[in-house]
N, C-alpha and C positions, 0 to 999 in steps of 0.2 A: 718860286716861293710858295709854301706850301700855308694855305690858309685853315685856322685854327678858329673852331666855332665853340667860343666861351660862355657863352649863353647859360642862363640859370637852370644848373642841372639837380638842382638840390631841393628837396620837397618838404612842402609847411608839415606834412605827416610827420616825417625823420625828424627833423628839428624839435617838434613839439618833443617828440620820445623823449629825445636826446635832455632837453629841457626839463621833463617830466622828472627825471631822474634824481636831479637834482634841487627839486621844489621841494621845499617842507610845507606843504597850505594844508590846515586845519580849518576846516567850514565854521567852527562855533569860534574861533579866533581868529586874530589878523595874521597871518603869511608870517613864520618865522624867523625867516631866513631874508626878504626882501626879495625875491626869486618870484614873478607873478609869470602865468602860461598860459595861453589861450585864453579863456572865458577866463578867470580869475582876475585877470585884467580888468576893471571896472570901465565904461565909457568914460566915464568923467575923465579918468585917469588914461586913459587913452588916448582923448582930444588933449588935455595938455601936454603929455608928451609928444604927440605928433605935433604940435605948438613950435616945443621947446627945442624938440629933433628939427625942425624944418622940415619935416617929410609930408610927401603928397598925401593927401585925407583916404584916397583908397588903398594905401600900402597895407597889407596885412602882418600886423606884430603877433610876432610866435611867443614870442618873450621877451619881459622885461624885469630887470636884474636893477632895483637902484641901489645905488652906492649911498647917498648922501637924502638919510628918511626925513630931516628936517623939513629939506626943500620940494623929496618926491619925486623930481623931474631929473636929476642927476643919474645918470648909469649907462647901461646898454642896455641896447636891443638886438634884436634878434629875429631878424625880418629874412623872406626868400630869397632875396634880392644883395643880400649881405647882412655886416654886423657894424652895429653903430657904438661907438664911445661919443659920452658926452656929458662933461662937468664946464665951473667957470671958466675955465681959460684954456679947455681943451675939445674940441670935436673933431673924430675921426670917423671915418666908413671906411670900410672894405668890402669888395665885393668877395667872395667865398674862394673864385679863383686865385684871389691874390692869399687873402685870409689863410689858406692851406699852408704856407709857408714860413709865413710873419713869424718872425723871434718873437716870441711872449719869455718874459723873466718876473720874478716875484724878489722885492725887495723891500724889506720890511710891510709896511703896509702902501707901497707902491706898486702898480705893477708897469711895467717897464714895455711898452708895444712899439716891436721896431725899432729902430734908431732913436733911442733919446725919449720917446712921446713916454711920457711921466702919467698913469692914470691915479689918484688916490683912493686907498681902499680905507682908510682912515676909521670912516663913521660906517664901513658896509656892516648890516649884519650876518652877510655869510663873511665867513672864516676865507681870508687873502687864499691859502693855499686852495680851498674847495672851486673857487675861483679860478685858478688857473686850471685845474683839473676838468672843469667845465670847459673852457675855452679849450685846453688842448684836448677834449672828443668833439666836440665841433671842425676842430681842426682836424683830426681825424678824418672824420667824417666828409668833410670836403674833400681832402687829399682823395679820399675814396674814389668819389662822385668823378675828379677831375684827372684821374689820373695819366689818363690820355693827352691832357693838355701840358703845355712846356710852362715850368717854373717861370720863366719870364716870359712875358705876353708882349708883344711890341703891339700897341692900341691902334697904332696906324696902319698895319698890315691889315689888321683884321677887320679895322673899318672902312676901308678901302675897298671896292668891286672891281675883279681881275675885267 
């Protein structure tokens, strides 16, 4: 059995681009889109979502995308390590390997991740469809990165020592 080294092949540089593209941030206003990259990201707003994400305090967020501007903490992110979903009654990760492949669908102001996971785009202020467009060059992008690797990953091979 031929073992497959999945390992983070994907860099905060590329992501940021990737991200960059799709920011609307004007310095004399607030971010118009909800779309925050790199420094744009305030600490404050950092520490609560790393809070809110549950993620380690050294993680580096490429980007964050919220969905729901009420609360703030609601959206994805966009880390090296993968991509995070996370409103009320939904949190998902993927790591970039997997993420390459994931069915993304858009339906009405839902989008549809994988089997069934329902994300709401309801209160986002980027536009559902920009949104998926985002996600699928990411997705891109990974495919890229990973191409050498097999669509399905069996976890246990690979973390196994022959």
């Amino acid at each position: 059995m031929k073992q497959q080294n999945v390992s983070s092949s994907v860099t905060y540089n590329d992501l940021r681009n990737i991200s960059t593209l799709f920011e609307k941030y004007e310095e004399a206003f607030e971010p118009n889109n909800g779309l925050l990259v790199d420094k744009h990201i305030s600490s404050d707003l950092k520490n609560k979502v790393i809070k809110y994400f549950n993620l380690q305090a050294n993680k580096e967020i490429v980007s964050f995308l919220c969905t729901f501007p009420v609360k703030k903490t609601d959206g994805i992110i966009i880390c090296e390590n993968g991509i995070y979903f996370r409103e009320t009654f939904i949190s998902l990760y993927y790591p970039w390997y997997v993420f390459r492949t994931l069915p993304l669908y858009l339906s009405s102001d839902e989008l549809i991740i994988g089997k069934d996971n329902i994300f709401h785009l309801t209160h986002a202020k980027m536009e559902g469809t920009e949104i998926l467009l985002f996600l699928k060059k990411l997705q891109e992008y990974a495919n890229s990165v990973y191409q050498s690797a097999p669509s399905v990953v069996d976890l246990y091979s690979v973390n196994t020592k022959s």
